[in-house]
C-alpha positions as CSV (number, residue, x, y, z in Angstrom):
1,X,29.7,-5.4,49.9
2,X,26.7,-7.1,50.2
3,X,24.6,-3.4,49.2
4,X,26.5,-2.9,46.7
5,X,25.6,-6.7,45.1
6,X,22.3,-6.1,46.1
7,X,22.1,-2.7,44.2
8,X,23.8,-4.1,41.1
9,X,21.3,-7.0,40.8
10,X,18.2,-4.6,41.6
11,X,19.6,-2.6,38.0
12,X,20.4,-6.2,36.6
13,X,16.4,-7.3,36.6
14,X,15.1,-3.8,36.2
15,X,17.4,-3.5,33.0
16,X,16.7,-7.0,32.0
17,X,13.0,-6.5,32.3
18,X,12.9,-3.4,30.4
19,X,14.4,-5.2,27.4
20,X,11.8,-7.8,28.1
21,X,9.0,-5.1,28.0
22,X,10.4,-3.7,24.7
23,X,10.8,-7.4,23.2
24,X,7.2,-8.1,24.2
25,X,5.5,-5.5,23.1
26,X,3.5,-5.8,19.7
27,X,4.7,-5.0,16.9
28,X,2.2,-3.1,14.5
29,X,3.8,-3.0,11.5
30,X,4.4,-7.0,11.9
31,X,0.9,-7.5,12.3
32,X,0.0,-5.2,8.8
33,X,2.6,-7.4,7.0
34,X,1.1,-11.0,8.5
35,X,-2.3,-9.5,7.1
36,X,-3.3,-9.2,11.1
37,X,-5.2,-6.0,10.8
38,X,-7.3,-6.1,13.3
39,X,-5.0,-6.4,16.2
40,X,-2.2,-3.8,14.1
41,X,-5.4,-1.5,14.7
42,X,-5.5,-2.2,18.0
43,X,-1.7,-1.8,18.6
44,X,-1.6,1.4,16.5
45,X,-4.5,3.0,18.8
46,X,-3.6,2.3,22.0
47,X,0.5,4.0,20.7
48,X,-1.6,7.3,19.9
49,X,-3.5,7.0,22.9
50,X,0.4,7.2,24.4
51,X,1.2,9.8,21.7
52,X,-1.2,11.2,19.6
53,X,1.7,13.1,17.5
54,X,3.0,8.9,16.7
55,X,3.0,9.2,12.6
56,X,4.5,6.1,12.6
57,X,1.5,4.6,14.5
58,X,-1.1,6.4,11.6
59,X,1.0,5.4,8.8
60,X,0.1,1.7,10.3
61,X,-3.0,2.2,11.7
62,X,-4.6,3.6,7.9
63,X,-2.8,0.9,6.1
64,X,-4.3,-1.9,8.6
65,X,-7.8,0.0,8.2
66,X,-7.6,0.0,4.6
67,X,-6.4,-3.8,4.4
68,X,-9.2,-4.5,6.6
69,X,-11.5,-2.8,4.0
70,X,-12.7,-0.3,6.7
71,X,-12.4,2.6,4.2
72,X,-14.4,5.4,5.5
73,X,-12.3,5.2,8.7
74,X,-9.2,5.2,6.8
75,X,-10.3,8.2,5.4
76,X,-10.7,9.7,8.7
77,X,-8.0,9.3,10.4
78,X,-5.7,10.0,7.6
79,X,-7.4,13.3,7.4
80,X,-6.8,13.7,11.0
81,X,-2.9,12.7,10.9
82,X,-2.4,15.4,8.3
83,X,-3.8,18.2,10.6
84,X,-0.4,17.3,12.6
85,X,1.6,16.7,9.8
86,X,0.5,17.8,6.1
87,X,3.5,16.6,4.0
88,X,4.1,13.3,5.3
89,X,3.9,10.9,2.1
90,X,2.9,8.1,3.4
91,X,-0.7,9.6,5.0
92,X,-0.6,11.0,1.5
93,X,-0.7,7.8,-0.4
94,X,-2.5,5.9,2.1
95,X,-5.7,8.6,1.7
96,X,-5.4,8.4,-2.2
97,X,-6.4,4.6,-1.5
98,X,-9.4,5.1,0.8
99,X,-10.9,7.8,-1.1
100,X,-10.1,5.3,-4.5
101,X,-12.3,2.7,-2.2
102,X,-14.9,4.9,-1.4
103,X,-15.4,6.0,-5.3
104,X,-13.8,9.5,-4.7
105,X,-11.9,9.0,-8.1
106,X,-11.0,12.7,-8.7
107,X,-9.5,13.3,-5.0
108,X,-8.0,10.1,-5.2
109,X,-6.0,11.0,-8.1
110,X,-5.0,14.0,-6.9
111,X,-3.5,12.3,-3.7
112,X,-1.3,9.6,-5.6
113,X,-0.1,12.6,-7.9
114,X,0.9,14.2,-5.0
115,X,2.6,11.3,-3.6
116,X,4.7,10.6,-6.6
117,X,5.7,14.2,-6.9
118,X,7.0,13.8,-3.6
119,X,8.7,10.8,-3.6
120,X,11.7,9.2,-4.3
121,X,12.7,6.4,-6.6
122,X,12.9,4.1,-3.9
123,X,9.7,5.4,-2.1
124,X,8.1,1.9,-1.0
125,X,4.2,2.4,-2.3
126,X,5.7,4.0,-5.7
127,X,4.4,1.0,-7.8
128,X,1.0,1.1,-5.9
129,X,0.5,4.5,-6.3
130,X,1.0,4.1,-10.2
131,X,-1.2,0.7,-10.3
132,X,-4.3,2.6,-8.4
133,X,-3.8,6.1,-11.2
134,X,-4.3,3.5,-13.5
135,X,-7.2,2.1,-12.1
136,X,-9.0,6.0,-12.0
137,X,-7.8,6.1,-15.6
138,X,-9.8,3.1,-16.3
139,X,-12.6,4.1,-14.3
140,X,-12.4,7.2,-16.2
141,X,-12.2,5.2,-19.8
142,X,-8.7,7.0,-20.4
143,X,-6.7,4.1,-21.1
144,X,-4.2,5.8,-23.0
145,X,-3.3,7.1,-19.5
146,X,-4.1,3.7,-17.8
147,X,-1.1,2.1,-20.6
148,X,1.3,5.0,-19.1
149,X,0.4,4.4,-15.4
150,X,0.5,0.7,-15.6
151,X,3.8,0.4,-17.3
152,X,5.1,2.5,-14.5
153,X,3.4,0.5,-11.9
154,X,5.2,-2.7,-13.4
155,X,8.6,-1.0,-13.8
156,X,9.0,-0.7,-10.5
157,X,7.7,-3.9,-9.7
158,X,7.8,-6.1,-12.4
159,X,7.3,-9.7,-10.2
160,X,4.4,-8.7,-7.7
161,X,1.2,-9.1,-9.6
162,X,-0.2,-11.1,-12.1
163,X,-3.2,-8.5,-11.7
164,X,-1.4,-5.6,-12.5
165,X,0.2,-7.3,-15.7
166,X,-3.2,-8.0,-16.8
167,X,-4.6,-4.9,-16.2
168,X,-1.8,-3.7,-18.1
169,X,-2.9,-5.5,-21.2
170,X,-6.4,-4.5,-20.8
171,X,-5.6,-1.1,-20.8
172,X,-3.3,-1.4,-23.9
173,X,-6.6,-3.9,-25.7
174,X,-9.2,-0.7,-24.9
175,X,-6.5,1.5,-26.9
176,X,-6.4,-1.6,-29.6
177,X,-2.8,-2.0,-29.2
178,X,-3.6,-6.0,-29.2
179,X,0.2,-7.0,-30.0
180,X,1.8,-5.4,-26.7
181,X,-1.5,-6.2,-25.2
182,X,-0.5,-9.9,-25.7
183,X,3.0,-9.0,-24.2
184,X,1.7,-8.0,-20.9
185,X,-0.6,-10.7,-20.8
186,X,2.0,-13.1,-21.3
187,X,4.0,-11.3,-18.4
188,X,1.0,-12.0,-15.8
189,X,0.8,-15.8,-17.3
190,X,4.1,-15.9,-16.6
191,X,3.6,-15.1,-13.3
192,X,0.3,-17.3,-12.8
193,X,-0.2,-19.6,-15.5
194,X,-3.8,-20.0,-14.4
195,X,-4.5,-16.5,-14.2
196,X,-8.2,-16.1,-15.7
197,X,-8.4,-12.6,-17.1
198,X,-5.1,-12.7,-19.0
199,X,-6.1,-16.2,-20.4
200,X,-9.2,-14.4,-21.6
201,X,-7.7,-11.4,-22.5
202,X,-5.0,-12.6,-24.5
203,X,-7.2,-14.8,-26.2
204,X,-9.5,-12.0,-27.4
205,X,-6.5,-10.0,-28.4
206,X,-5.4,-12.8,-30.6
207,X,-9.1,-13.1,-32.4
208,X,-8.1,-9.6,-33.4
209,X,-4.6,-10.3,-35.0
């Protein structure tokens, strides 16, 4: 009798310490989202030092560089995840925004069309891929397709930025559309009352009524 209790309380703490172990250990994608990057980094490379085939660990691990403006590594290792896996969307449209970082407007663009192609409606980074198209658009001076890429960008998340409003209007002033200009700018005061472009901008669009 007493072997047996003895054997069930050996399983009880190895069990219970096992759940402990899993409990403890960092979470990475808890660090990206508290803006951590460093240690998500650190997490993410010592779970692809335990399995280098972990695309969940380089989905983190590119997000956390690129948060942590460390662009040209970004672009690395995304580059290096897709050798493993090619189609995975999230590598995709995390590589679209290093090479946007690092000036590579044309290869950028190409990676944030790929991702939309590939998404879903629901696809998480949707509205971010849309909002950075529209930034290569403006980089690019084709603001008719920064209006398109932006209004997208918004639809899908029409409460996150005040920035992305605003760029919204600028792209519609450059095209001289200065009433819907004012409309967008108004959405990003809306959302930040202090917000200094869109005070600016709406208040050259209005000169121009």
């Amino acid at each position: 009798m007493t072997g047996k209790i003895n054997t069930l309380f050996f399983l009880f703490v190895f069990f219970a310490s096992a759940a402990f172990s899993q409990t403890a250990r960092p979470d990475a994608l808890k660090l990206y989202r508290e803006g951590k990057y460093k240690e998500a980094v650190s997490v993410c490379e010592s779970e692809l030092s335990a399995n280098p085939n972990n695309m969940d660990s380089y989905a983190v691990l590119c997000w956390s560089l690129v948060g942590n403006k460390q662009y040209k590594e970004a672009e690395q290792r995304a580059i290096e995840a897709r050798k493993i896996n090619a189609y995975d969307i999230r590598l995709i449209e995390v590589l679209g925004e290093a090479k946007f970082y690092l000036g590579k407007n044309a290869e950028a663009l190409d990676m944030f069309q790929r991702y939309v192609a590939n998404s879903s409606e629901t696809a998480a980074r949707l509205g971010t891929a849309y909002y950075y198209m529209g930034e290569i658009f403006v980089r690019q001076t084709k603001y008719e397709h920064a209006d398109i890429s932006f209004t997208t960008a918004v639809k899908y998340e029409p409460t996150y930025s005040a920035h992305w409003w605003t760029r919204l209007g600028y792209a519609r002033e450059m095209c001289g559309d200065y009433k819907n200009a004012i409309a967008a700018y108004d959405r990003a005061l809306g959302l930040n009352a202090q917000y200094y472009d869109a005070v600016q901008g709406k208040s050259r669009c209005q000169t121009r009524l």
